[in-house]
C-alpha positions as a Markdown table, in Angstrom:
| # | Residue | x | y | z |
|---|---|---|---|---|
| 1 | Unk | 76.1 | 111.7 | 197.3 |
| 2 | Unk | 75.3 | 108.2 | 198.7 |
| 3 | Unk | 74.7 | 107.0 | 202.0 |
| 4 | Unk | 75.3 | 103.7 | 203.2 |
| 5 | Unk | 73.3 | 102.8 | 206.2 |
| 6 | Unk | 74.8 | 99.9 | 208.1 |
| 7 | Unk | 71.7 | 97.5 | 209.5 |
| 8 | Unk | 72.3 | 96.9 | 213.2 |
| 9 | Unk | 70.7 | 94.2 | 215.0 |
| 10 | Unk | 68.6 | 95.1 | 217.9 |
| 11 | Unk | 69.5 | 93.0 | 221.1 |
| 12 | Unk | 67.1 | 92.0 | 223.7 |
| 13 | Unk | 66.3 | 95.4 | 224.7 |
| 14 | Unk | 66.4 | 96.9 | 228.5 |
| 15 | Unk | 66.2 | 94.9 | 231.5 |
| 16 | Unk | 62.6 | 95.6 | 233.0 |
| 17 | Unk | 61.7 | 95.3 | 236.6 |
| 18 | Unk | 58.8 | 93.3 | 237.4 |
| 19 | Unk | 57.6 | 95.7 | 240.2 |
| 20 | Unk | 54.7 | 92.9 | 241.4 |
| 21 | Unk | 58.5 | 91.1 | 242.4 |
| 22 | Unk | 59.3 | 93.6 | 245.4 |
| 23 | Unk | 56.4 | 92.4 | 247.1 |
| 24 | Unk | 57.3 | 88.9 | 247.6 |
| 25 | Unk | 59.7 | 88.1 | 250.6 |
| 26 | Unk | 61.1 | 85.3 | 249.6 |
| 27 | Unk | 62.5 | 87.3 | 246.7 |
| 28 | Unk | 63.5 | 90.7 | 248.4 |
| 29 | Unk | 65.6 | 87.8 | 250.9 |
| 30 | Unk | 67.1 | 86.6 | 248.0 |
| 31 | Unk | 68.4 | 90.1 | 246.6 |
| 32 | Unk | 69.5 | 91.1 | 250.3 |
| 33 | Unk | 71.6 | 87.7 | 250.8 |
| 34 | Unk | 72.6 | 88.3 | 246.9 |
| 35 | Unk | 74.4 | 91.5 | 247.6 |
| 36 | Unk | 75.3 | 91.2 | 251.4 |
| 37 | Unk | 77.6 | 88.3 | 249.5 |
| 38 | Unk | 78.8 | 90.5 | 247.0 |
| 39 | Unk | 79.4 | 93.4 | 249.2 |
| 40 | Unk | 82.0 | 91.1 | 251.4 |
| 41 | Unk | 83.5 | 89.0 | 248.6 |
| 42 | Unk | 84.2 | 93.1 | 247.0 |
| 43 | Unk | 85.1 | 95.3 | 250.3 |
| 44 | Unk | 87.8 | 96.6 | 248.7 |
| 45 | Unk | 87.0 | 97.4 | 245.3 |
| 46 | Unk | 85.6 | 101.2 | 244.0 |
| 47 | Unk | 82.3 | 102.2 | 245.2 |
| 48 | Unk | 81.3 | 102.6 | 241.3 |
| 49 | Unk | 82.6 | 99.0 | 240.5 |
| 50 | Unk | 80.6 | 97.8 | 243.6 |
| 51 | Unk | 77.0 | 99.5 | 242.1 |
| 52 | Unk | 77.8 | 97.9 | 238.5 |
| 53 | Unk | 78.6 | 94.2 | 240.5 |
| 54 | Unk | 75.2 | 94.5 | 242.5 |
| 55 | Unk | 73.2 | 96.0 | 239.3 |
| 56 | Unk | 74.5 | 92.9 | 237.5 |
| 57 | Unk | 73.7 | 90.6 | 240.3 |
| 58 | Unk | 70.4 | 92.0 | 240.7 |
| 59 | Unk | 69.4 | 91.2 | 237.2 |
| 60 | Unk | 70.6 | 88.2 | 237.2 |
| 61 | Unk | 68.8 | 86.7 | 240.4 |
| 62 | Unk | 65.6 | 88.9 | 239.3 |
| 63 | Unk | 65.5 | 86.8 | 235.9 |
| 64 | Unk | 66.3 | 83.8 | 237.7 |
| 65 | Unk | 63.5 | 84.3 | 240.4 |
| 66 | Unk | 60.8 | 85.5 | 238.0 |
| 67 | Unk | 61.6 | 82.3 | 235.7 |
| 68 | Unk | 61.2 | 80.4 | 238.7 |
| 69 | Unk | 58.0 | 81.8 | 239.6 |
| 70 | Unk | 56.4 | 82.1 | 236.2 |
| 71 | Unk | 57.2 | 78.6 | 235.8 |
| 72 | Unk | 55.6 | 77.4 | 239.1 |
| 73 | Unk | 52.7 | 79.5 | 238.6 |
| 74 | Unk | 51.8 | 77.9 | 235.4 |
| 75 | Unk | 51.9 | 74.4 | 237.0 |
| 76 | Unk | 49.7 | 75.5 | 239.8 |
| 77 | Unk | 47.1 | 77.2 | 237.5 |
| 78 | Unk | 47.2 | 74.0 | 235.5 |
| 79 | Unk | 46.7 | 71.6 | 238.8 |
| 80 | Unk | 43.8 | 73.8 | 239.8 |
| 81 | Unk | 42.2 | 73.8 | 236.4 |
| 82 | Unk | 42.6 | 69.9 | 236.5 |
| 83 | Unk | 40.9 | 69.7 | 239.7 |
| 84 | Unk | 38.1 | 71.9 | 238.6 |
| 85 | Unk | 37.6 | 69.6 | 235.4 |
| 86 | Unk | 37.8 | 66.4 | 238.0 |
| 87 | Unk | 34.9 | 68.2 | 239.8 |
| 88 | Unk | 32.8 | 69.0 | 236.8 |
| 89 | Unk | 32.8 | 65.7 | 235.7 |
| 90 | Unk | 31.8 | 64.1 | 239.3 |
């Protein structure tokens, strides 16, 4: 007897909810305006289709927004460690 194991790749894994997100308004507008648009662009389609569009949506926005954020939250970490440098060296 053999056995022939075929090597699959693993893929990014599951999408994870950064629960700190729901907190900030600016995102939670987003996701509302998000899937009020989706809702009216599908008013016809299956109720089952319509989950899966604003699941998709959802991640896609929340990867989007928490790019965004990390992004600008570095910069303004680095401009505050800057400033505190500038005043050390007053």
């Amino acid at each position: 007897m053999t056995w022939n194991f075929i090597h699959y790749d693993k893929g990014t894994g599951y999408f994870k909810l950064n629960n700190y997100l729901l907190l900030d308004i600016e995102y939670q507008n987003k996701i509302i305006t998000s899937n009020q648009e989706i809702v009216s662009l599908n008013e016809q389609a299956h109720p089952n289709i319509l989950w899966e569009l604003i699941k998709g949506r959802t991640r896609d926005e929340t990867i989007k927004y928490a790019s965004f954020k990390k992004k600008t939250d570095i910069q303004n970490e680095r401009d505050i460690t800057s400033k505190i440098k500038s005043w050390k060296t007053r």
